[in-house]
N, C-alpha and C positions, 0 to 999 in steps of 0.2 A: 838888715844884714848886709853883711860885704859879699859879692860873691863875683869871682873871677871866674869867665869863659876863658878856657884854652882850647882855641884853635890851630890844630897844627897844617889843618888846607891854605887859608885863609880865601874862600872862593866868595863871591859875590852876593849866590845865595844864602849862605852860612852867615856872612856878614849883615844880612836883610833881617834873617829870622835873629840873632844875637842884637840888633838895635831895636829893633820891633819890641823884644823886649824891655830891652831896657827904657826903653821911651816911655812904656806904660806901666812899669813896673812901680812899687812902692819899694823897693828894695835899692840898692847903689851898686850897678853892675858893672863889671869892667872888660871888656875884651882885648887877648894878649893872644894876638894872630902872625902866624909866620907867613911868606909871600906865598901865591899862591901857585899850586903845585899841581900838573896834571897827572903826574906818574900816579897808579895805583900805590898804595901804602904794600909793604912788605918788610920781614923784620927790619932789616939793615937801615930801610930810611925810616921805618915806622922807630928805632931806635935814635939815627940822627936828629929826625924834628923832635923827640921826648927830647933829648939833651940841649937841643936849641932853645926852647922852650922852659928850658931848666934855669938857662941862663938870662933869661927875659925873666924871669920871675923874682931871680937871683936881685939883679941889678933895680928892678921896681922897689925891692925891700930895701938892700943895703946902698944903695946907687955902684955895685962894682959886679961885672959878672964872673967876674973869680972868687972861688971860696976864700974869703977871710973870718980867721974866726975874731978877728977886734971889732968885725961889725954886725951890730946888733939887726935882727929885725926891723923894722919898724911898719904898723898897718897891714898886719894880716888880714886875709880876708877870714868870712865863717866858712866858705865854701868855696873850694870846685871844685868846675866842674867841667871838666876833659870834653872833647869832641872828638868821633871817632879819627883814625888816622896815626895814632902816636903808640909807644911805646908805654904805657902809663905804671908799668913796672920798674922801668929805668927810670923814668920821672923823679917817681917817688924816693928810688936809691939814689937821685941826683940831689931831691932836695931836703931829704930828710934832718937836716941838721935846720931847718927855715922852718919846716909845714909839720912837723912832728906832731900828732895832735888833732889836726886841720882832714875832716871829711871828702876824698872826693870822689866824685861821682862821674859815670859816661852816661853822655846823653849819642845815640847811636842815628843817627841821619841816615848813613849806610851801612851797610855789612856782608863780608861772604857768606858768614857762619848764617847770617838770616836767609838766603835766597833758596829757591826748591834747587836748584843744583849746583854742586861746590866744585865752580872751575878752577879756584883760587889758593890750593892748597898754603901757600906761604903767608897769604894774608889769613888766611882761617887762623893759623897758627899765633902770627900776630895780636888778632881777636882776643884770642884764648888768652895768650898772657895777660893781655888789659884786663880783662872780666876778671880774673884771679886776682889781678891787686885792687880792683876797685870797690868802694865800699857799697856802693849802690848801683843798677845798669836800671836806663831811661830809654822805652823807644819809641818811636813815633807812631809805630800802630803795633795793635795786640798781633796780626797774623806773624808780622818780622819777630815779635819778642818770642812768641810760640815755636816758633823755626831757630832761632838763633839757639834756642835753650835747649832744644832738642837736639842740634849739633852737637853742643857743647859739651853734652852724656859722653855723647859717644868717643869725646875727646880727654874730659876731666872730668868724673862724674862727680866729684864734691865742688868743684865748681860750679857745677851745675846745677847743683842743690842749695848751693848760699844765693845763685843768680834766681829762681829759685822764689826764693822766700825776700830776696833784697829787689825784687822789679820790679816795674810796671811801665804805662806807656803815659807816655803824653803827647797829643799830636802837634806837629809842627805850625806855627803860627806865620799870619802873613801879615799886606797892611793891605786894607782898601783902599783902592783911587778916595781924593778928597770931595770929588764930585762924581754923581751918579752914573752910571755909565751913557754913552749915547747907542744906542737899538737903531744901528744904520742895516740897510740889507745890503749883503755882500752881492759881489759883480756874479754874473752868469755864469764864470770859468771860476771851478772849486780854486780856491788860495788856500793851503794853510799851512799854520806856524808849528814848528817842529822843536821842542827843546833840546839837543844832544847835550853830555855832560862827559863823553868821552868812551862809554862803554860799550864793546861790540857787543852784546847783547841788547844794546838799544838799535843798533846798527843792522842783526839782525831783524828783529821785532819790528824795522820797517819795511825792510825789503819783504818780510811774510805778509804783511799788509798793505804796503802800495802795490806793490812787486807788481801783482795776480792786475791790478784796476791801470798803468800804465800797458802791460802786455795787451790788455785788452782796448787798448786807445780812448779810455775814458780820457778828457779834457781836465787835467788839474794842474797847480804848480806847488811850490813845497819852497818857504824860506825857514833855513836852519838859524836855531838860537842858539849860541857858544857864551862863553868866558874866553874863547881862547878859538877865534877862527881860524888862526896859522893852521893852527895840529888838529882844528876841526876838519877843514881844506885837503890836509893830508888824509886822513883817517875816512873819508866820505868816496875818497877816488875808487874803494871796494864798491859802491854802488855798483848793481846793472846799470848797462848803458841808457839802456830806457827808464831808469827810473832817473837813473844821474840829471838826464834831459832835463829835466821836469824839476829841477833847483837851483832854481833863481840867484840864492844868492845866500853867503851866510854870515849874520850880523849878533852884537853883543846883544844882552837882554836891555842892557839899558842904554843903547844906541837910541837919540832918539829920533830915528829913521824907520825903526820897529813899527812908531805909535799908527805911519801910513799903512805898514802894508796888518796889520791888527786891524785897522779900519777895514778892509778888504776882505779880511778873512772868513772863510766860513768855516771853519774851529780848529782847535788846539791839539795835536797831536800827542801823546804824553804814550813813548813808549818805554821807558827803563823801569830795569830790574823791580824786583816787589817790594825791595827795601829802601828807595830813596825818598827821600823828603822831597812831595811834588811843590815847593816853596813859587818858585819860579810860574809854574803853571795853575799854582791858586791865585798867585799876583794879577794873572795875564786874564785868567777865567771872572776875577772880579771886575774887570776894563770892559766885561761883555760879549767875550768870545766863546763860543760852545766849547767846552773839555770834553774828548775824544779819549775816553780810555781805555786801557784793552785788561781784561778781568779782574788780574794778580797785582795792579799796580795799590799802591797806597792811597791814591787817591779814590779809587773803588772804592774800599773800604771807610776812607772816610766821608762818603756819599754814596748811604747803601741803597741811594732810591735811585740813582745816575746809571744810565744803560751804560752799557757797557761790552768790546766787542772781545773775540775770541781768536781770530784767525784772519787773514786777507782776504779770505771769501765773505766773511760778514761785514768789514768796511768797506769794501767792494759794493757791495748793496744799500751801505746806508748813504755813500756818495753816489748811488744810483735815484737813488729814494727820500736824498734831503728834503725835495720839498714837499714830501705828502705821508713821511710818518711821522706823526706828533711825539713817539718814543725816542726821539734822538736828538739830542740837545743840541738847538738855534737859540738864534738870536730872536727869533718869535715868541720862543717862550726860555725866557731865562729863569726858570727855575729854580736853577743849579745856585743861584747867588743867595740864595735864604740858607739853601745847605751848607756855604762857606763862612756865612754869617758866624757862629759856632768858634772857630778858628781866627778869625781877626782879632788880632790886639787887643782892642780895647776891652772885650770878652774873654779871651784867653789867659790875659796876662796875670790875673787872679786868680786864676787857677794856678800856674806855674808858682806864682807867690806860695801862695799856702803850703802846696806842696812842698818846694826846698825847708819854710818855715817849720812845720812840722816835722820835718823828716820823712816823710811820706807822700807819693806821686803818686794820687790816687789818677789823676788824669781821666781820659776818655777810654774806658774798653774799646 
């Protein structure tokens, strides 16, 4: 099969999990990605990047990105398959004279419509229109699909009912380091690594968790992981002062200035929304670093045996308590990397296969 990723983010980790596949894939995947974007999607742009997007597609077929009708097609794909972020109703009204025919699907990384609470109204809306035109919806775990689809009643109820009977999940795939990790023990003074990805809700979810263990002069430091430190820089100055203290410094995921202070670290912070693809923090957790997550996230779910914390008061204690309760994952016992095992490539990516093949993403419940 042919099958075309449209990405209308194009962020780093979307980029990771889209070559991951393709790399193990038996399939001929192609990704057709617009620069990468930190603005939350909302109609207006969520219509811009569809028409952008329109016109990359346009020009891959005919080599022109104006509609001509002297120029034929050439090498369609069997498949795509959208990435959340776009318009995929104007898409389709852009390119219906190309793809007429041509199944595509969303594969959902993020969403408003999935999250327990909907601060997003113009992106919900956005949501809605894509799920209406698409022929299938993909998400990365059953709880986000269960939540999205339940929104979606309340907004489109026959929508909601082809979403419905047309879903399932598939969880998001990572790569493993090509060698085993090294089981160093971390320094004295707590280090650890913080994924942001731009969302104040992630922004809250740390201040509810550090907040409570800096006010109380626990000994820790915090280095922030971005795509985008500028607007991370900006967007972090809400920190409490005491907690702001206490970070070091904030660098790309694939800086490789990371791989020192990962050596250091004694685990992985993973505090956004319930809907995002923890791609980035399965990457980093396969290198050897404890994952740190707090209940609702995706990556709970996809490692139903991984403690898991609730509130500032419980991580507060497990960084009181690193080294003497065996229930919170070290680097003494890596556990947690048999449960990721599942999700790597070279496992995953036959599943994905079959899936698009058949028509049907039976995926991981």
């Amino acid at each position: 099969m042919e099958i075309w990723i449209l990405d209308p983010c194009g962020t780093g980790e979307r980029r990771a999990w889209a070559d991951g596949w393709a790399q193990h894939s038996r399939h001929r995947i192609r990704r057709l990605a617009l620069p990468p974007d930190p603005l939350p999607p909302d109609p207006a742009r969520g219509r811009e990047r569809a028409l952008a997007l329109a016109r990359r597609v346009r020009r891959a077929l005919t080599g022109s990105a104006a509609p001509d009708p002297t120029r034929l097609p050439a090498g369609r794909p069997h498949l795509l398959l959208a990435l959340d972020g776009m318009d995929v109703a104007v898409f389709r009204e852009a390119t219906v004279d190309l793809l007429e025919g041509i199944p595509l699907w969303i594969y959902w990384h993020d969403s408003a419509l999935g999250r327990r609470r909907l601060s997003d109204p113009s992106r919900a809306a956005l949501e809605a229109s894509s799920a209406r035109a698409a022929d299938r919806l993909l998400f990365n775990a059953e709880g986000h699909r269960q939540r999205f689809l339940t929104a979606l009643q309340a907004i489109d109820p026959a929508a909601a009912a082809m979403g419905i009977a047309r879903s399932a999940t598939l969880p998001p795939g990572f790569s493993f380091p090509p060698s085993p990790p090294q089981q160093t023990a971390p320094e004295a003074t707590g280090w650890f690594l913080w994924i942001f990805r731009g969302d104040p809700e992630a922004i809250d979810r740390l201040v509810d968790a550090m907040g409570p263990a800096a006010a109380k002069g626990i000994d820790f430091r915090l280095i922030a992981l971005s795509e985008d430190p500028p607007q991370a820089a900006r967007a972090l100055e809400r920190l409490p002062r005491a907690l702001r203290a206490r970070l070091l410094g904030i660098l790309h995921p694939e800086d490789p200035e990371v791989d020192r202070w990962a050596a250091r670290s004694h685990a992985l912070l993973e505090t956004d929304p319930e809907t995002r693809s923890p791609i980035w923090t399965m990457t980093f957790a396969a290198q050897g670093i404890p994952p740190w997550a707090w209940e609702g996230s995706v990556l709970a779910e996809l490692l139903p045996d991984l403690a898991t914390w609730r509130n500032g008061r419980e991580l507060r204690e497990w960084i009181e308590a690193e080294r003497s309760w065996s229930r919170i994952p070290t680097r003494r016992s890596p556990f947690w990397l048999e449960g990721l095992r599942p999700y790597a490539w070279p496992a995953l990516a036959a599943r994905y296969d079959a899936s698009v093949a058949d028509g049907e993403a039976d995926g991981v419940a």
